[in-house]
VOMARBA-472063 format. One record per residue (C-alpha): residue number from 1; residue in one letter; x, y, z. Coordinates in steps of 0.1 Angstrom, whole numbers, plus 2048, in hexadecimal, padded with zeros to 3 digits. Each point is the difference from the previous one (the first is absolute). Layout:
N
> NUM A X Y Z
...
***
This chain:
539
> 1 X 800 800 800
> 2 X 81E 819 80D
> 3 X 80E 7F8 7E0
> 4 X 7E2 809 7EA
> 5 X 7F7 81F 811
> 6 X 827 80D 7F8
> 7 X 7FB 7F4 7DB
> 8 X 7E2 815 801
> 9 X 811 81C 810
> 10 X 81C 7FF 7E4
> 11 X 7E7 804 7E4
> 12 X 7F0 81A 80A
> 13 X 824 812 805
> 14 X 807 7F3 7D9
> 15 X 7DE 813 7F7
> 16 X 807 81E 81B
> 17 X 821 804 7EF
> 18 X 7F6 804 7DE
> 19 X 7E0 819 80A
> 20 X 81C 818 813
> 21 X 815 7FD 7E1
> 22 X 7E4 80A 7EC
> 23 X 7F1 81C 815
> 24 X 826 811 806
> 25 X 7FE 805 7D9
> 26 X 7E3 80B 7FF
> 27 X 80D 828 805
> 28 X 81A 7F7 7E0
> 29 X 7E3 7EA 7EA
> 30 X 7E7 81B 800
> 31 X 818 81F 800
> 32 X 814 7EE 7E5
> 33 X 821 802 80E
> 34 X 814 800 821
> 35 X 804 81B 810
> 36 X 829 7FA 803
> 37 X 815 7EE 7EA
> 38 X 811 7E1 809
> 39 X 826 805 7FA
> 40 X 806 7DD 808
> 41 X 7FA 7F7 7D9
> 42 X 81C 813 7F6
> 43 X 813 7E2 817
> 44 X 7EC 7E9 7E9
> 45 X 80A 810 7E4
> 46 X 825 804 807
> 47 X 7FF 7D7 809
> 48 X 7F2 7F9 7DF
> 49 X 813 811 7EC
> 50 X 821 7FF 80D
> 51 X 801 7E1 817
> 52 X 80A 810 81F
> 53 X 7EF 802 821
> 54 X 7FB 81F 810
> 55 X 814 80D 81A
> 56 X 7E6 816 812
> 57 X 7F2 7FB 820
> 58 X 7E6 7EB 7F1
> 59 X 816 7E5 7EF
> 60 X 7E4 7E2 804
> 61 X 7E8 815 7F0
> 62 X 80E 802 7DF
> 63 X 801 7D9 7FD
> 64 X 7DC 7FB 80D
> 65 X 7F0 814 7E4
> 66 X 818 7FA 7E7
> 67 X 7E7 7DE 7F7
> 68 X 7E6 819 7FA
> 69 X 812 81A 7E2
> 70 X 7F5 7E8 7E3
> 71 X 7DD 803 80B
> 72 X 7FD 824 807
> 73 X 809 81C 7EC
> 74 X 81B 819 811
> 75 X 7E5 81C 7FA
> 76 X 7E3 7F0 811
> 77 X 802 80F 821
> 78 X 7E0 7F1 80B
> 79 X 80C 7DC 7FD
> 80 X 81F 802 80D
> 81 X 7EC 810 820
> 82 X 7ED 7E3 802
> 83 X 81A 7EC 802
> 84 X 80D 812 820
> 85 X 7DA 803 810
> 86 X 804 7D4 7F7
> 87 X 822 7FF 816
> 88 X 7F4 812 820
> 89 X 7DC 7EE 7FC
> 90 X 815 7DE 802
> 91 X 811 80D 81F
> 92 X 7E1 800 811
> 93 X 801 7D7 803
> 94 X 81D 7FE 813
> 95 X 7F7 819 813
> 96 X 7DB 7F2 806
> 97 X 814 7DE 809
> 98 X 817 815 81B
> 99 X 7E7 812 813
> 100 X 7E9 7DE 7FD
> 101 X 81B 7EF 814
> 102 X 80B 81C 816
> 103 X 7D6 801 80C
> 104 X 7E3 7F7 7ED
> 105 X 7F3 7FD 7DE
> 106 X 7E6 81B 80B
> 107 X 81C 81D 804
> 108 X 810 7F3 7E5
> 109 X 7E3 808 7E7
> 110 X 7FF 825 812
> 111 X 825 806 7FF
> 112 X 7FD 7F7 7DC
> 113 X 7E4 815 7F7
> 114 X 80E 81E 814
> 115 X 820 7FF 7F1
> 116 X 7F3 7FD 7DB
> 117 X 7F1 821 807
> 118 X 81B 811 80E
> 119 X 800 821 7EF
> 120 X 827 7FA 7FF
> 121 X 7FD 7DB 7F2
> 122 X 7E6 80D 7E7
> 123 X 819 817 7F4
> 124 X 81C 7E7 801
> 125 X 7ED 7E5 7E9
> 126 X 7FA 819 7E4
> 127 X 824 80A 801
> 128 X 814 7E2 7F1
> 129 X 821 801 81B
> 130 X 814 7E9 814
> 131 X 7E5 806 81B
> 132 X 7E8 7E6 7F3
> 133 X 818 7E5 7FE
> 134 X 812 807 81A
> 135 X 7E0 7FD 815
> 136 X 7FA 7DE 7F3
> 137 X 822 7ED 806
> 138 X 7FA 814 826
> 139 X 7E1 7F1 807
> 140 X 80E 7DF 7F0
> 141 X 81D 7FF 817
> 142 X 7EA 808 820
> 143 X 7E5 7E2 7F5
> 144 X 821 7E7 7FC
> 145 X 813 80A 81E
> 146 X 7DD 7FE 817
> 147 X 7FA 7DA 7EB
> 148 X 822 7F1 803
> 149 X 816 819 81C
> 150 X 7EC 7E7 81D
> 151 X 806 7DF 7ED
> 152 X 826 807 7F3
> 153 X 810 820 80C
> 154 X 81B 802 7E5
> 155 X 7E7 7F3 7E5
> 156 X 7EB 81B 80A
> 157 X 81A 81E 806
> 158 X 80F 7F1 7D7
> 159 X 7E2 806 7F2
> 160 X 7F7 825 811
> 161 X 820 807 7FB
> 162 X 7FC 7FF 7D5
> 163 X 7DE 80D 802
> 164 X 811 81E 812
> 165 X 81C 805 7E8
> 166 X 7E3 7FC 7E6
> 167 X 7F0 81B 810
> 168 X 81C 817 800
> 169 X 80A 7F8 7DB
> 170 X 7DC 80D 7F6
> 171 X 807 824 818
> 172 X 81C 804 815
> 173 X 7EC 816 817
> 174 X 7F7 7DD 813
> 175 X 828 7FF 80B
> 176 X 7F8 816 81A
> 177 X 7EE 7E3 80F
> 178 X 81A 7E8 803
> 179 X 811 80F 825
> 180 X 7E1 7F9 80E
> 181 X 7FA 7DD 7F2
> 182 X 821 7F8 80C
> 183 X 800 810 825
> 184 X 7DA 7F7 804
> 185 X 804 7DB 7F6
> 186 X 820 800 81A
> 187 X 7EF 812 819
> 188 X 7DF 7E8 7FE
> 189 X 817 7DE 800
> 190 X 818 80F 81A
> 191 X 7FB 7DF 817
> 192 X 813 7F1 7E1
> 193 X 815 817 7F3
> 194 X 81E 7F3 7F1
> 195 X 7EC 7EE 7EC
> 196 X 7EB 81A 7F6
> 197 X 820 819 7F9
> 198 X 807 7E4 7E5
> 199 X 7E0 7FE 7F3
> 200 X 7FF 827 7FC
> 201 X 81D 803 7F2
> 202 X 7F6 7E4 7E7
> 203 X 7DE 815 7F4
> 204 X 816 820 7FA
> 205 X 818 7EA 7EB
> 206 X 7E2 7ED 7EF
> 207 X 7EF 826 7FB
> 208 X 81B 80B 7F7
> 209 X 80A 7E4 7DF
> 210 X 7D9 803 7FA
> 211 X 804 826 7FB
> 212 X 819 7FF 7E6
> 213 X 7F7 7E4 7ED
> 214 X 7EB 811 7E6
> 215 X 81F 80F 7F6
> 216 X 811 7DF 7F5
> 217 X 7FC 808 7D9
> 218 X 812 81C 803
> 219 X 81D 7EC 80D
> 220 X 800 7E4 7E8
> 221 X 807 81C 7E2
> 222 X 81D 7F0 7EC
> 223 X 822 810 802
> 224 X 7FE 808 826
> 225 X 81E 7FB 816
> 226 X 7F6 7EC 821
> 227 X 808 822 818
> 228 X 7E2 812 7E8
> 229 X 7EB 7E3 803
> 230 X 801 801 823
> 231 X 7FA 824 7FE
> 232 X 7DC 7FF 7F4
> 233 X 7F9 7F1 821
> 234 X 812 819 815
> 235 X 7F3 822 80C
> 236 X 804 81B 7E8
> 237 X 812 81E 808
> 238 X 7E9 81E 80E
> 239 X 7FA 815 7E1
> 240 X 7EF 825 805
> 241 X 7F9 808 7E2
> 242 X 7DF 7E8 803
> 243 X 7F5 814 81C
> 244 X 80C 821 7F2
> 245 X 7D9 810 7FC
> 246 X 7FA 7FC 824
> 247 X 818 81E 809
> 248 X 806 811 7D9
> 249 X 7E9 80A 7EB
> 250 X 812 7EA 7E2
> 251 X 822 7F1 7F8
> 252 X 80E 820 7ED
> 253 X 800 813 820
> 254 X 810 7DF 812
> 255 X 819 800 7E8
> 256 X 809 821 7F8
> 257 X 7EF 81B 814
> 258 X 7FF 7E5 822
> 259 X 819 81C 819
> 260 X 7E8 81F 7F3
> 261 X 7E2 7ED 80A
> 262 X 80B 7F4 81F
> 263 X 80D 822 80E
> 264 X 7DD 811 7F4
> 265 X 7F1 7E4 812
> 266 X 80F 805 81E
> 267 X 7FB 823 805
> 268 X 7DC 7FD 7FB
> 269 X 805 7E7 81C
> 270 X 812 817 817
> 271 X 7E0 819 804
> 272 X 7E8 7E6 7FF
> 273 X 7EB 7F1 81F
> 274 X 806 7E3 80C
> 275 X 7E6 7EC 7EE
> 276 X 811 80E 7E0
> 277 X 826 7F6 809
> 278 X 7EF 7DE 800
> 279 X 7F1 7FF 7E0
> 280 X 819 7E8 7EB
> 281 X 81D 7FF 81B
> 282 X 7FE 7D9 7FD
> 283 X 80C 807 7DF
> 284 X 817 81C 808
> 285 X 80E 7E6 812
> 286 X 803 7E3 7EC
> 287 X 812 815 7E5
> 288 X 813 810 816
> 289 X 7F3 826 7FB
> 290 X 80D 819 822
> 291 X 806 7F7 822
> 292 X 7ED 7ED 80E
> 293 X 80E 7EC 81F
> 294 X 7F2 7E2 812
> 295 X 7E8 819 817
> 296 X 7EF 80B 7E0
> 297 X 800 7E2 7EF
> 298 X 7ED 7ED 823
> 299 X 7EA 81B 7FB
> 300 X 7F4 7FB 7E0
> 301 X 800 7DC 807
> 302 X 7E9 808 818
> 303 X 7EA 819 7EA
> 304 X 7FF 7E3 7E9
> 305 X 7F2 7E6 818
> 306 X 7E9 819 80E
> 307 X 7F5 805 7DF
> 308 X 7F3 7DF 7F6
> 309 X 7E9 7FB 81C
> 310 X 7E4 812 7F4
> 311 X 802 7E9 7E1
> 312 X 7EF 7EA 816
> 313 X 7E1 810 804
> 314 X 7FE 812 7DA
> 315 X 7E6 7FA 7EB
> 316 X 812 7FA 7E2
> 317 X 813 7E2 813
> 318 X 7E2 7EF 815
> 319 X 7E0 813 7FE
> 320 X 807 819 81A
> 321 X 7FC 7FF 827
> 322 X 7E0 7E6 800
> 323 X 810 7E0 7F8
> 324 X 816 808 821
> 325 X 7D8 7FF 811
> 326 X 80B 7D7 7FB
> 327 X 823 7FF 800
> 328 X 803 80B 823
> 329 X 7E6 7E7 80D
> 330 X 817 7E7 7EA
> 331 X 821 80C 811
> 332 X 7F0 7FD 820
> 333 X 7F1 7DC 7FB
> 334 X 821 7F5 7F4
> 335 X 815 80B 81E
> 336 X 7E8 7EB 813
> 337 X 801 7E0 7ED
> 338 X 824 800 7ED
> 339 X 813 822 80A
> 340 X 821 7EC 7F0
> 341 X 7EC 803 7DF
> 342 X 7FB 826 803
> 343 X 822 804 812
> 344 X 80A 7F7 7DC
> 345 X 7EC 814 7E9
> 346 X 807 81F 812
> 347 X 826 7F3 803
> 348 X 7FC 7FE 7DA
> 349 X 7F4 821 7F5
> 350 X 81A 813 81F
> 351 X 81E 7EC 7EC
> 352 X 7F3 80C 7DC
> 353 X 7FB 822 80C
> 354 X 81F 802 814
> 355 X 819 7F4 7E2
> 356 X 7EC 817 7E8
> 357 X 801 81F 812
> 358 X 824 7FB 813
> 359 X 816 7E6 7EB
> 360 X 7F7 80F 7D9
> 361 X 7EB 820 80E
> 362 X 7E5 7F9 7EA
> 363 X 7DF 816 7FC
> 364 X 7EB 7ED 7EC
> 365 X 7DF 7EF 80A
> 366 X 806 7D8 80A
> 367 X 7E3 7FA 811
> 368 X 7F4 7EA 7E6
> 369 X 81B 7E5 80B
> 370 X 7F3 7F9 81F
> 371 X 7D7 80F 7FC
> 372 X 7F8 7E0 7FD
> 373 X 805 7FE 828
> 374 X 7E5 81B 804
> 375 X 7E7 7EF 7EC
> 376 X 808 7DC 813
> 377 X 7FB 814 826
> 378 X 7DD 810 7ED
> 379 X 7F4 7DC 7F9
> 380 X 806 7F9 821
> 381 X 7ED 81F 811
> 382 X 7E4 7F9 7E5
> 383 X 7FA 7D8 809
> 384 X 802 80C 829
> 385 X 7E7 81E 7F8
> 386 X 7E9 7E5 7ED
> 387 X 805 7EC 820
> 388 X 7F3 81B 817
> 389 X 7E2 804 7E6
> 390 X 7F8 7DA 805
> 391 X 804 804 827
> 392 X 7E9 821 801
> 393 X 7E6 7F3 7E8
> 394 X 800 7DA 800
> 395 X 7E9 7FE 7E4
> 396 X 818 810 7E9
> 397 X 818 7E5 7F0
> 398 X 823 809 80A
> 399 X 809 7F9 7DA
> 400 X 7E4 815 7F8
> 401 X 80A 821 816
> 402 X 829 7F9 7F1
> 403 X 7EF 7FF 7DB
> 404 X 7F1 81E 802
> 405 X 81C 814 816
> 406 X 819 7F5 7E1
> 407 X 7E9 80C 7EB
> 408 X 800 81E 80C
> 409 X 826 803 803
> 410 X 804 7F3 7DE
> 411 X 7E7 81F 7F8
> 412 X 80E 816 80E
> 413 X 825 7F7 7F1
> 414 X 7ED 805 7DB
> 415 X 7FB 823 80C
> 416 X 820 806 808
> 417 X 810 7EF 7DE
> 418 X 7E6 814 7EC
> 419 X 80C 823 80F
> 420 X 827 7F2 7FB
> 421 X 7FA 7F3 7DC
> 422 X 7ED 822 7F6
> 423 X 81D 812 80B
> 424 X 819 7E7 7EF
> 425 X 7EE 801 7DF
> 426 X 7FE 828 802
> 427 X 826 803 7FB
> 428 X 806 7E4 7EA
> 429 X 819 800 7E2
> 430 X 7F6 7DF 7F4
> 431 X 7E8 811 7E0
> 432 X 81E 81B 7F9
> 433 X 818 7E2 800
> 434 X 7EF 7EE 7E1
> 435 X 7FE 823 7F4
> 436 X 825 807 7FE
> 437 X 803 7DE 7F1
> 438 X 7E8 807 7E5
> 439 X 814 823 7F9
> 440 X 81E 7F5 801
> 441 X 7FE 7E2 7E5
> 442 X 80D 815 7E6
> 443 X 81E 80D 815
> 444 X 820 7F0 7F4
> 445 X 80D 7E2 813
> 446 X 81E 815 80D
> 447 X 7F4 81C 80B
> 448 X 803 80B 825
> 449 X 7E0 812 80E
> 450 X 806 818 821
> 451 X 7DE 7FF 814
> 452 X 7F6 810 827
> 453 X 804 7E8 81C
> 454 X 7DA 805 804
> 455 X 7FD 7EC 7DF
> 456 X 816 7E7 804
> 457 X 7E5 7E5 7FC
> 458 X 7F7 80D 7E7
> 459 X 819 7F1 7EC
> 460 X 7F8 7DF 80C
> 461 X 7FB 7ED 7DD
> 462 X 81E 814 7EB
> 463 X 81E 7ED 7F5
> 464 X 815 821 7FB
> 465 X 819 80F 816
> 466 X 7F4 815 818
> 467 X 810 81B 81A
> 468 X 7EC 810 81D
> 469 X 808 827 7FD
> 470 X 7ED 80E 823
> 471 X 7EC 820 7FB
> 472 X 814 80B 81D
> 473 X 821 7FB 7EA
> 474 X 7F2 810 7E4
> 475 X 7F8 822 813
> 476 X 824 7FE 80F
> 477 X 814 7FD 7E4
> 478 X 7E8 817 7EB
> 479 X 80B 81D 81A
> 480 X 822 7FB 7FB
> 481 X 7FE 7FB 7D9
> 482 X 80D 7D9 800
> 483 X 7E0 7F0 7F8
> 484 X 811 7F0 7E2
> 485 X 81A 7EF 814
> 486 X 7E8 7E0 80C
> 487 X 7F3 803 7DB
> 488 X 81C 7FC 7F2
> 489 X 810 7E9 81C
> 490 X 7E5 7EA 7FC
> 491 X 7FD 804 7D5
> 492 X 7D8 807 805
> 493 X 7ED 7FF 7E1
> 494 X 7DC 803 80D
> 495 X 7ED 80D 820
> 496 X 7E0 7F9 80A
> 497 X 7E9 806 81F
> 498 X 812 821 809
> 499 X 7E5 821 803
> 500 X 802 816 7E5
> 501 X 815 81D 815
> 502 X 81E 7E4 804
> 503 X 7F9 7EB 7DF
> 504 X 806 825 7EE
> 505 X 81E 807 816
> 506 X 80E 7DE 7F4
> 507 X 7FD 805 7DC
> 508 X 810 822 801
> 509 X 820 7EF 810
> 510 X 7FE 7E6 7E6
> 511 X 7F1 808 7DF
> 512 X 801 7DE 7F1
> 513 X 7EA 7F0 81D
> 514 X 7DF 7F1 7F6
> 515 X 7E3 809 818
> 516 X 7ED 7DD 805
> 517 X 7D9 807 809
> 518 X 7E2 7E4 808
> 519 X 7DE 804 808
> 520 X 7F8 7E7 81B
> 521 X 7D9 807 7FD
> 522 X 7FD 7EA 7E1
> 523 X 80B 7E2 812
> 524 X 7EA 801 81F
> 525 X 7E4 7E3 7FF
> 526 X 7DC 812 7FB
> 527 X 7EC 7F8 820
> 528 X 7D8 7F0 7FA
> 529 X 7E9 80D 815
> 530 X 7FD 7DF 810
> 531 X 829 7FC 803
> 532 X 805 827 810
> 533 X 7E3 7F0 81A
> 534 X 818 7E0 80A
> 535 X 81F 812 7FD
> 536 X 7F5 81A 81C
> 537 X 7F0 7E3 815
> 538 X 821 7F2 803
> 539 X 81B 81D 7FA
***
């Protein structure tokens, strides 16, 4: 009987799965494109056309949806979005599994269903990263290591161990995680802990061959010494110049104009408030810009880490403050009945946090690495509310009062991804990218087109060289009459997306420049009646 009822429980996840696929799209079916678009088929395409593996933080990536390049077209944004929304949907059965065997199938089903409408998951399954994967081969690794850790430790620690490296092949943002898998699994298996040293040291070395095995074609290119095949597996050096827009506006003023900027920078700094002499100071820091000793660079740290705890309540990330109406309830049960369980997810998310913000002085929003914590804590507070509805009014099912509680979560969480996606597909480039394409077919192959950073997806389908030329760098070198240095420098034959005050400034420095223009309006989808009435429903 136990073992139909889980059959029965495993189809319904099969049909669940493909329904939350399908409604995730359903923003990009009915407006007719994504709202982003998904850089990862440029990995594709570099793997199919030239054999190599990318060497981006999202390695794995390139190889899992290199199967799918013969049967969609590089332009067809929509199915290679699917195809992303179809990864993080199959994450969900490992993580149904998990939570299943962490509690009950009955907060597994609301985990799952709270998560799937995560306004930051939404977002995430319609963007075609290393997220989605990464997410699967994380849940996988939790289901194995709760299946086989109790029957065969070192089976079980194996087998998390390549899901791990797995995970952090598909994003490397998950490598903030492994500190704390390694001190929490110690710290929990202290009454054995040689043995458990051993076998934490064995899932970082596991992780660790896992994570750089997707770049084995690149090291079985013929003609490569033994030392450079062994490189490919090694850490590169740090390079700044793929981090170079965080601080300057482009890579001409890195290169050339880096000690004006910096001092200009800094003197804006030095009559600022405090709020503004933190603005970018990670990055001051990383690229070595002023003084800045280790009092100001703990203080930042700090500013950072203070920073990221209001993610947790935004809307954009997790509905806003009402799902914490169930996640406190949830923390609160769980300190009662397994506080070693919640002793690690907070451990978790302090470690991420704490490397992020102190060990690479990060800014960016993470909280999609371990949100998946907050919706497990609101399943909980959601099944112990329905509880207290069955205890208060015993004619009301307990199943019943949880049905209609996650309903109204999972309603709620649609009105929160409807706000987020109307504000996504306000700003998107995705129509002005197939525009540029279409004007730009009869450019010469070797041309090299200037553009704004603010258009830099823009260019998303063109083949030709492009050079960002920031508006900001424009107006400098325009003042000083050496706006036809980066032309030049660079040997630009076209501009496009520049406003006509700057596009004119350009030509006059450079009267054999081409001005490039598009009209995005002719390639954004006509809306039925009927389809504007869905597509405000939902976005």
């Amino acid at each position: 009987m136990k073992h139909h009822s889980l059959l029965l429980h495993l189809s319904l996840l099969a049909v669940f799965c493909i329904a939350i696929a399908i409604v995730w799209m359903l923003p990009v079916l009915l407006a007719g494109f994504p709202f982003g678009l998904p850089y990862a088929v440029h990995y594709v395409r570099e793997l199919a056309e030239t054999g190599l593996v990318s060497s981006r933080p999202n390695a794995l990536l390139s190889l899992l949806l290199w199967p799918f390049h013969g049967l969609i077209d590089w332009q067809n944004m929509t199915g290679w979005t699917a195809v992303g929304a179809g990864f993080l949907a199959a994450a969900l059965v490992p993580w149904w599994w998990s939570v299943r065997r962490l509690f009950d199938a009955r907060i597994a089903w609301i985990a799952t269903i709270v998560l799937a409408f995560m306004p930051m998951y939404w977002v995430e399954a319609v963007q075609l990263g290393g997220y989605a994967p990464a997410f699967f081969f994380l849940f996988l690794g939790f289901a194995l290591f709760i299946e086989v850790h109790p029957r065969n430790a070192w089976a079980g620690t194996i087998l998390a161990g390549i899901c791990f490296g797995l995970t952090m092949a598909a994003s490397h943002a998950f490598f903030t995680f492994l500190p704390w898998f390694a001190l929490a699994y110690c710290w929990f298996r202290r009454h054995h802990l040689w043995s458990a040293v051993l076998q934490a040291g064995l899932y970082c070395a596991v992780a660790y061959a896992a994570f750089v095995a997707p770049l084995l074609p690149n090291a079985l290119q013929s003609g490569m010494t033994p030392s450079e095949r062994l490189a490919v597996f090694l850490p590169a050096p740090k390079d700044h110049m793929t981090g170079v827009y965080h601080l300057y506006p482009d890579e001409y003023t890195y290169e050339f104009l880096r000690e004006e900027f910096e001092q200009k920078q800094l003197r804006t700094l030095e009559q600022g408030s405090f709020l503004v002499r933190q603005d970018n100071q990670n990055y001051r820091y990383i690229f070595g810009v002023g003084d800045l000793n280790l009092r100001a660079v703990l203080t930042n740290s700090i500013w950072l880490f203070a920073n990221a705890i209001p993610q947790l309540f935004l809307m954009e990330n997790i509905g806003g403050v009402f799902l914490w109406l169930f996640i406190l309830p949830g923390m609160a049960l769980l300190y009662r009945r397994n506080r070693r369980l919640l002793y690690a997810f907070i451990g978790l998310w302090l470690c991420m946090e704490l490397v992020l913000r102190f060990g690479f002085h990060f800014s960016r929003n993470h909280l999609m690495n371990t949100g998946w914590i907050l919706a497990l804590l609101a399943a909980v507070g959601i099944d112990w509310a329905g509880q207290r509805v069955r205890t208060q009014w015993q004619h009301v099912p307990a199943l019943c009062a949880m049905a209609v509680i996650t309903t109204l979560v999972s309603a709620q969480l649609v009105q929160a991804n409807r706000m987020l996606f109307a504000r996504l597909y306000a700003k998107s480039n995705v129509p002005a990218a197939y525009a540029v394409a279409a004007a730009l077919e009869d450019v010469p192959e070797d041309a090299v087109i200037a553009y704004p950073r603010n258009k830099a997806e823009t260019l998303f389908f063109v083949r030709h060289t492009s050079v960002n030329i920031h508006n900001a760098t424009i107006d400098s070198l325009s003042e000083k009459q050496e706006l036809h240095k980066p032309l030049e420098h660079y040997g630009i034959t076209h501009i496009l997306g520049y406003d006509a005050e700057r596009a004119e400034l350009i030509l006059n420095a450079r009267r054999d420049i081409e001005l490039v223009e598009f009209d995005e309006e002719e390639f954004i989808i006509p809306l039925t009646p009927f389809r504007r009435l869905l597509l405000h429903a939902i976005r």
